[in-house]
N, CA, C and O atoms as a GROMACS GRO file, in nm:
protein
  364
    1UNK      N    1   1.137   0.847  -1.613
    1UNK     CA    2   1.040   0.864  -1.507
    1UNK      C    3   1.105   0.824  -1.375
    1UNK      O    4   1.180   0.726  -1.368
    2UNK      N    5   1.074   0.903  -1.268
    2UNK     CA    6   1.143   0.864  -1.153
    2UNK      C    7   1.052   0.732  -1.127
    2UNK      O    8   0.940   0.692  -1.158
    3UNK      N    9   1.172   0.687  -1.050
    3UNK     CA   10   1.111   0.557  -0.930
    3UNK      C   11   0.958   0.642  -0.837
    3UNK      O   12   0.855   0.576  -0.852
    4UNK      N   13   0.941   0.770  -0.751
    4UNK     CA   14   0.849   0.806  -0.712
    4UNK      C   15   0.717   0.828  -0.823
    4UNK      O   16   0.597   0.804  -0.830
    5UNK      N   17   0.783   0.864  -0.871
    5UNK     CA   18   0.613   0.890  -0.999
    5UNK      C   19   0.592   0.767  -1.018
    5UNK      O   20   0.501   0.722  -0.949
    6UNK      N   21   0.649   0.688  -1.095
    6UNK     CA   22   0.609   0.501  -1.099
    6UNK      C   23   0.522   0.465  -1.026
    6UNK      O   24   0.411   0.418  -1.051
    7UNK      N   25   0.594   0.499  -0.890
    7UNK     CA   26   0.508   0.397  -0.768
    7UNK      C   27   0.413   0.483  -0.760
    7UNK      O   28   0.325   0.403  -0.728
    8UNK      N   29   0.347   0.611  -0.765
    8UNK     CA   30   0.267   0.702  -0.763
    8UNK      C   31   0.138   0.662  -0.879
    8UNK      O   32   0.020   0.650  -0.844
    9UNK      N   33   0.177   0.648  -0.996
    9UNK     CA   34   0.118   0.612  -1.125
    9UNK      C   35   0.111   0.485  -1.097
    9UNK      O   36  -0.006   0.458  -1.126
   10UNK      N   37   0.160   0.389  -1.060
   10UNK     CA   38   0.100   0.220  -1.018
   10UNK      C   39  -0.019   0.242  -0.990
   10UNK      O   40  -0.062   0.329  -0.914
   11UNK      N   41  -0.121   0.108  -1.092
   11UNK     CA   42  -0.238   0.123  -1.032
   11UNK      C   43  -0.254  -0.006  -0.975
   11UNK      O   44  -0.191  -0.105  -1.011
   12UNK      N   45  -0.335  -0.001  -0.890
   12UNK     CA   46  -0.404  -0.049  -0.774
   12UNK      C   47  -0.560  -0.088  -0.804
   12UNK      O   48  -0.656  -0.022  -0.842
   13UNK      N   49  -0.546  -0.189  -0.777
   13UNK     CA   50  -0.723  -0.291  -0.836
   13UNK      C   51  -0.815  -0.216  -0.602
   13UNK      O   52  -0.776  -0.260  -0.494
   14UNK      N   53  -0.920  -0.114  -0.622
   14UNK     CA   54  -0.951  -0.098  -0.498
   14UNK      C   55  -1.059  -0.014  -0.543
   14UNK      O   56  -1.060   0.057  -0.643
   15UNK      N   57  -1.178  -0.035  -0.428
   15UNK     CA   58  -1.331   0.012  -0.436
   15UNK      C   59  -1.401  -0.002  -0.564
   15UNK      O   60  -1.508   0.057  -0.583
   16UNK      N   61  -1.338  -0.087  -0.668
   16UNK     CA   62  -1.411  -0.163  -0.726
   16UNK      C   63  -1.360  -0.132  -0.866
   16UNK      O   64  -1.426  -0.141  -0.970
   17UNK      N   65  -1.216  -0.089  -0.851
   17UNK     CA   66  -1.135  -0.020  -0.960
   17UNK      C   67  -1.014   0.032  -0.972
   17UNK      O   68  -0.969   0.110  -0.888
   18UNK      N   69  -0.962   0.002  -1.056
   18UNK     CA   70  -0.752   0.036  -1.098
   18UNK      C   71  -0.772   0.186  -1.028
   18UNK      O   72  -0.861   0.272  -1.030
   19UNK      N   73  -0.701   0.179  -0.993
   19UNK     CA   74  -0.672   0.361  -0.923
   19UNK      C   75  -0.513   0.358  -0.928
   19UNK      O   76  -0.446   0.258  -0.901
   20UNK      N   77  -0.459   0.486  -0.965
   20UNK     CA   78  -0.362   0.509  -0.929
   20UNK      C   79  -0.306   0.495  -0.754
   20UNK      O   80  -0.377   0.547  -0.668
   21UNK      N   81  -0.198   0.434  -0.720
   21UNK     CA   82  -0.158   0.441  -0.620
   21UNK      C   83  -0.132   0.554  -0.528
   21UNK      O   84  -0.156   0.543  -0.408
   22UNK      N   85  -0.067   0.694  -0.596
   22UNK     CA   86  -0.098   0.777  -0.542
   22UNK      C   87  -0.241   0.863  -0.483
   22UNK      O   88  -0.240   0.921  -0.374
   23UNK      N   89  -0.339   0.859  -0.558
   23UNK     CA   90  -0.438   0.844  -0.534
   23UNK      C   91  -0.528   0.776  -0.387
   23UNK      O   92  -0.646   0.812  -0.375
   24UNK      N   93  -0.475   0.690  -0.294
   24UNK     CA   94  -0.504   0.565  -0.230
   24UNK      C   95  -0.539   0.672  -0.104
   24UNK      O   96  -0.445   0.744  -0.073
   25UNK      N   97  -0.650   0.688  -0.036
   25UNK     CA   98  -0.686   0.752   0.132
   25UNK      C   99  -0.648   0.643   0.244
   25UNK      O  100  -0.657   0.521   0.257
   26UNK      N  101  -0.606   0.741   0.308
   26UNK     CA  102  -0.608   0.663   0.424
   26UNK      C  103  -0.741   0.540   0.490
   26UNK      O  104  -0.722   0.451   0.574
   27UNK      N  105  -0.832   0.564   0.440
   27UNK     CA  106  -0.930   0.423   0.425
   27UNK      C  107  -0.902   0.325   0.362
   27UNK      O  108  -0.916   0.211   0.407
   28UNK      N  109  -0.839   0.364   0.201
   28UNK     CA  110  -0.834   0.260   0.129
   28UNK      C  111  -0.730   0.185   0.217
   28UNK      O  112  -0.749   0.065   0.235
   29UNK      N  113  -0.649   0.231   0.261
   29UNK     CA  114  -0.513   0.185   0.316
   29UNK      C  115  -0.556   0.054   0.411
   29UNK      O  116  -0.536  -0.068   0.416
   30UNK      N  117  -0.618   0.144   0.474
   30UNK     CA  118  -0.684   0.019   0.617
   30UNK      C  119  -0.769  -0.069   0.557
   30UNK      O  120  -0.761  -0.185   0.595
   31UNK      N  121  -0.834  -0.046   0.488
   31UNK     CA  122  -0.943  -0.148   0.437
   31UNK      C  123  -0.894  -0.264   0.389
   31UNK      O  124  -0.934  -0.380   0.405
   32UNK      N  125  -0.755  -0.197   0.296
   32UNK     CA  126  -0.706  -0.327   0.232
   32UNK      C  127  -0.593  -0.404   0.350
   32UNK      O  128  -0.583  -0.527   0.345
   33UNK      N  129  -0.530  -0.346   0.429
   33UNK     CA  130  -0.458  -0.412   0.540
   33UNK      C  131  -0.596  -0.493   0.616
   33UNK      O  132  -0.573  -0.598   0.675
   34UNK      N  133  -0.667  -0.465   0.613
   34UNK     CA  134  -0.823  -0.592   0.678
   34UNK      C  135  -0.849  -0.651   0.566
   34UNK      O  136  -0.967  -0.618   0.566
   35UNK      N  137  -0.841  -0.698   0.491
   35UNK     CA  138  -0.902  -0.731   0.325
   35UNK      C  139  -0.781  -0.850   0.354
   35UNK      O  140  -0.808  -0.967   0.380
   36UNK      N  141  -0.663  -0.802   0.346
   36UNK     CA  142  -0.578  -0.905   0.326
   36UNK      C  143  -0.537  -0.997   0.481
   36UNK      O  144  -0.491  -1.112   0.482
   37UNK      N  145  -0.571  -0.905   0.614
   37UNK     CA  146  -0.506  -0.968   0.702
   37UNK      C  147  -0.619  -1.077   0.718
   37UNK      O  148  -0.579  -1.185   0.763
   38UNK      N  149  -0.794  -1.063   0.680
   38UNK     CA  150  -0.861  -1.169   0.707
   38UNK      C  151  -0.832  -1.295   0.624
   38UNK      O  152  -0.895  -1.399   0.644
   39UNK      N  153  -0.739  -1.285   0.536
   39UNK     CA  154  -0.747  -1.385   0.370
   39UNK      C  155  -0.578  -1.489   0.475
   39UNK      O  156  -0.519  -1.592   0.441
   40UNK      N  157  -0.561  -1.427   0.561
   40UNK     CA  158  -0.399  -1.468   0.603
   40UNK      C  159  -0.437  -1.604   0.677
   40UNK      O  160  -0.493  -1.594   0.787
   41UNK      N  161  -0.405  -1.761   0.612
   41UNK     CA  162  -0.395  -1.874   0.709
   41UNK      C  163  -0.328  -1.895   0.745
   41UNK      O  164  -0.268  -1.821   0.823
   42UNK      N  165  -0.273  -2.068   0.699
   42UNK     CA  166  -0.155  -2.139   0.703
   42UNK      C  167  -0.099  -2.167   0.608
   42UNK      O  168  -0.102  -2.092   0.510
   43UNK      N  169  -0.034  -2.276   0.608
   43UNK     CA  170   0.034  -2.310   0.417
   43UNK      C  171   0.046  -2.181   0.331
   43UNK      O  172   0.112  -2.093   0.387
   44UNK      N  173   0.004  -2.152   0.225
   44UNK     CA  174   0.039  -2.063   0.096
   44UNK      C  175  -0.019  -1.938   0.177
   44UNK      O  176   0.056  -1.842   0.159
   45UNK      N  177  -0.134  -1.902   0.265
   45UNK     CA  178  -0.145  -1.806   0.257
   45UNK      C  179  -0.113  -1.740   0.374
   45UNK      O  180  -0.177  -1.642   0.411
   46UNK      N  181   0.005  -1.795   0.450
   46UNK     CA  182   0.068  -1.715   0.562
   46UNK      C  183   0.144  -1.612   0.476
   46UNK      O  184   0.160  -1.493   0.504
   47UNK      N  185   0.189  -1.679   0.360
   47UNK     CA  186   0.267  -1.544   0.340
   47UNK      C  187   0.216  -1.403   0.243
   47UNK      O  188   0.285  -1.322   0.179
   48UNK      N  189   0.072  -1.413   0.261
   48UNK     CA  190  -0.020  -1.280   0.271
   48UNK      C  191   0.020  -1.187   0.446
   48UNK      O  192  -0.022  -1.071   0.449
   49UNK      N  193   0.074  -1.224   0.540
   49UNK     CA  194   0.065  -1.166   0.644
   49UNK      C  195   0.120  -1.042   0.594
   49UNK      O  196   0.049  -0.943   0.579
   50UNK      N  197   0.273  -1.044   0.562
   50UNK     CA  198   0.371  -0.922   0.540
   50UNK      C  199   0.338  -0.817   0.453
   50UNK      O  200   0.383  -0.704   0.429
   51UNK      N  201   0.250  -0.887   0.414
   51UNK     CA  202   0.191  -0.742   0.305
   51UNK      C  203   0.042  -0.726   0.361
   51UNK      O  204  -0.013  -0.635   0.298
   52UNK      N  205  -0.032  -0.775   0.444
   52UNK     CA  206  -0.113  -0.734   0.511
   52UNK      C  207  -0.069  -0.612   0.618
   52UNK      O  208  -0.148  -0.519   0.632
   53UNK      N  209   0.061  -0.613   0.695
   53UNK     CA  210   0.107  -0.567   0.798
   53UNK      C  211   0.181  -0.450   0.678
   53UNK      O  212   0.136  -0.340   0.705
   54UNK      N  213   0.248  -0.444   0.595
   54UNK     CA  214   0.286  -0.357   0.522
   54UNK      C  215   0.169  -0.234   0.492
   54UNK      O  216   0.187  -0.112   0.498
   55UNK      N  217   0.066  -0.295   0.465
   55UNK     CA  218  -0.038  -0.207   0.416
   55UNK      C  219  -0.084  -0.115   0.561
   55UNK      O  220  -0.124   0.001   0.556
   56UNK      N  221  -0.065  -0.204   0.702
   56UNK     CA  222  -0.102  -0.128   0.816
   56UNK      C  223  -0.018  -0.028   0.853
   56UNK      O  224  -0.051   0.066   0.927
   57UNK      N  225   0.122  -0.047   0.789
   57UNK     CA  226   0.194   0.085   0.824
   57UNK      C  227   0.186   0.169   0.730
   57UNK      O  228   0.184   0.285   0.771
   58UNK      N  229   0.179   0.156   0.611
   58UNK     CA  230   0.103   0.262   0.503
   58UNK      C  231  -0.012   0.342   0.568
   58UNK      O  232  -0.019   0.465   0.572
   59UNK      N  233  -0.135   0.225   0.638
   59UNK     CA  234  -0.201   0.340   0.706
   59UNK      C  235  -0.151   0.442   0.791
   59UNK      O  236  -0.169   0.564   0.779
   60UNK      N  237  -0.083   0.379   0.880
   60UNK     CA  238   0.021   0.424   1.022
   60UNK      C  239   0.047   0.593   0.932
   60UNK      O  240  -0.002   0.705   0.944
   61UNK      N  241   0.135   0.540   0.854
   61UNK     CA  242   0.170   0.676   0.800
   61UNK      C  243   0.108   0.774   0.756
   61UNK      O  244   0.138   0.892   0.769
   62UNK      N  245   0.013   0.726   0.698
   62UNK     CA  246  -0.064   0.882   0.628
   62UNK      C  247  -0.100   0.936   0.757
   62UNK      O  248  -0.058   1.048   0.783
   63UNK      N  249  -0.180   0.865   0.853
   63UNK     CA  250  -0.189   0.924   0.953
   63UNK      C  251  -0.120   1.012   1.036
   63UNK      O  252  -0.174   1.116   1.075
   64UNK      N  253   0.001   0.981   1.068
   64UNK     CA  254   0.109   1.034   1.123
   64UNK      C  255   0.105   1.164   1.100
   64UNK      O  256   0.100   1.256   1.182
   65UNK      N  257   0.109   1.168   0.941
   65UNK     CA  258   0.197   1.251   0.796
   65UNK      C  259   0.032   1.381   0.801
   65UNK      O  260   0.024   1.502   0.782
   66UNK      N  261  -0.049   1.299   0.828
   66UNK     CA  262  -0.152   1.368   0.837
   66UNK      C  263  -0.222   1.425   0.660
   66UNK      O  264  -0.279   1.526   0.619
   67UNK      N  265  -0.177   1.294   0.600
   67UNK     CA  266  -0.212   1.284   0.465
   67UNK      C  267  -0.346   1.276   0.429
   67UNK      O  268  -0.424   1.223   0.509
   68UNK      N  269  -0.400   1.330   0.291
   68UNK     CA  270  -0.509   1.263   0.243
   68UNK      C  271  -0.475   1.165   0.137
   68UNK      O  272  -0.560   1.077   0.127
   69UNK      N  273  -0.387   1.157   0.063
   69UNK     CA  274  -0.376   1.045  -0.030
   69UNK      C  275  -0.229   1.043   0.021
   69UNK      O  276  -0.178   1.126   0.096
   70UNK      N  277  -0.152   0.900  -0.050
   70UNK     CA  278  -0.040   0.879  -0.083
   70UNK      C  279   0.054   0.921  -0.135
   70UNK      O  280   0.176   0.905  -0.132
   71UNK      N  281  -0.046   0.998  -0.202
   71UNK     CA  282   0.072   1.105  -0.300
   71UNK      C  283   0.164   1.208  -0.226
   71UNK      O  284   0.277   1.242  -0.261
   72UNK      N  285   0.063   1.272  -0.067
   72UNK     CA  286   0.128   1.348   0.024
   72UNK      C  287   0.222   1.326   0.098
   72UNK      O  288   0.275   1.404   0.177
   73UNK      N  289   0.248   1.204   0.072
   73UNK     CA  290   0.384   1.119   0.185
   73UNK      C  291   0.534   1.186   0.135
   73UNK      O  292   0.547   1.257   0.036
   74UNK      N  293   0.626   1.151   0.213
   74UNK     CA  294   0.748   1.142   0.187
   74UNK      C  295   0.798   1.029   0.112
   74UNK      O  296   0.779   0.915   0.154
   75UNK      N  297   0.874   1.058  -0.021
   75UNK     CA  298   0.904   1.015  -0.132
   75UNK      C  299   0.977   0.890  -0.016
   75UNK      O  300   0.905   0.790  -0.014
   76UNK      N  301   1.084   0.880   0.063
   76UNK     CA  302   1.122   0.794   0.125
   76UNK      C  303   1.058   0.697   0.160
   76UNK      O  304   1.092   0.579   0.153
   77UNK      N  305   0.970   0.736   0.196
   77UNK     CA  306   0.848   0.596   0.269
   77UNK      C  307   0.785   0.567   0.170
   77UNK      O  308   0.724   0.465   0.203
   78UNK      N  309   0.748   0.605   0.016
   78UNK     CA  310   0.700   0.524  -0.096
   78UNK      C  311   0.799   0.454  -0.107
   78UNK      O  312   0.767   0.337  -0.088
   79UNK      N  313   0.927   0.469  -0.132
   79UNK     CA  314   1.025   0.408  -0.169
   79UNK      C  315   1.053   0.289  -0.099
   79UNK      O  316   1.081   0.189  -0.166
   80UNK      N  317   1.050   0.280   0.045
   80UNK     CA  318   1.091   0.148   0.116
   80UNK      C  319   0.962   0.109   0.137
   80UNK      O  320   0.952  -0.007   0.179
   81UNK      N  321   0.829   0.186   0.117
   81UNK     CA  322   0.707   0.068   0.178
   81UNK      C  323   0.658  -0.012   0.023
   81UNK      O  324   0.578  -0.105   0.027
   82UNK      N  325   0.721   0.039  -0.117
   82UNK     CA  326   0.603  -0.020  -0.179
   82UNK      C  327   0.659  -0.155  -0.259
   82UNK      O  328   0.573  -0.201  -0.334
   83UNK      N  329   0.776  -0.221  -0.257
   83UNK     CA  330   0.782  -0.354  -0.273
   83UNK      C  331   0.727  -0.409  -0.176
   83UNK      O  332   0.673  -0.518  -0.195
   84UNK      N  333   0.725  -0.351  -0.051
   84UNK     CA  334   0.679  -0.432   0.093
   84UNK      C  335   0.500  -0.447   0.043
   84UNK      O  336   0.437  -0.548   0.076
   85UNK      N  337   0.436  -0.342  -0.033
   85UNK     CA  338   0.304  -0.364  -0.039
   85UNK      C  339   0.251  -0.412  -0.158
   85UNK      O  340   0.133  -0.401  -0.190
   86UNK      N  341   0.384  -0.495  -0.258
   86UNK     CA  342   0.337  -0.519  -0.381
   86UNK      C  343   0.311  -0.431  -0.445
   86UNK      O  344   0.279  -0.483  -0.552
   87UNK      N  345   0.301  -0.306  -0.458
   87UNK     CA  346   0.274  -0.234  -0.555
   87UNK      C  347   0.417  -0.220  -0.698
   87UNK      O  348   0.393  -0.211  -0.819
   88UNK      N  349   0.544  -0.221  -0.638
   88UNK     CA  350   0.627  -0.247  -0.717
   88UNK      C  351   0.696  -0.422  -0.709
   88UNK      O  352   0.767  -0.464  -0.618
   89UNK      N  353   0.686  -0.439  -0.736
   89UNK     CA  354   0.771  -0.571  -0.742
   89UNK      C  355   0.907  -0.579  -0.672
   89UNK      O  356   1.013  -0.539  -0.720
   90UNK      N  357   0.892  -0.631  -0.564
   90UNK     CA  358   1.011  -0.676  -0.479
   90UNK      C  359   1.160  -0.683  -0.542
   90UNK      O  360   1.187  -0.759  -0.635
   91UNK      N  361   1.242  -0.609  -0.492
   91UNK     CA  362   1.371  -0.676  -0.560
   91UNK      C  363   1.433  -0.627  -0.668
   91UNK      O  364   1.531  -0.684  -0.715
   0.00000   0.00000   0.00000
């Protein structure tokens, strides 16, 4: 299985249920970049910011891209945004 289908087939806990990642609208996108940037303090949970801000350029993009899901993106930008958004595991 490619690395793109993976991150595509990753599911995602959102609107009240595992969804495939490819699957994800440009709402879900933003919702969860506000979901996580309100959860962002000090101590342990500053480092919710980067994947709060990760998720805002996920929005950034579909937009751009003029996407309805994730799945419509360029395989490139799944590739470098989705350790950044947790969806694959960093590293």
């Amino acid at each position: 299985m490619s690395d793109v289908h993976r991150i595509l087939e990753q599911q995602v806990y959102i609107r009240g249920a595992n969804r495939p990642f490819g699957e994800l609208t440009p709402d879900d996108a933003r919702s969860r970049a506000d979901e996580l940037r309100a959860a962002v303090g000090w101590g342990p949970t500053a480092r919710v910011a980067p994947v709060a801000q990760a998720w805002r350029e996920l929005s950034l993009a579909l937009a751009r891209a003029g996407a309805a899901t994730v799945a419509e993106l360029d395989p490139d930008v799944l590739v470098g945004l989705a350790p950044r958004l947790w969806v694959t595991l960093p590293g």
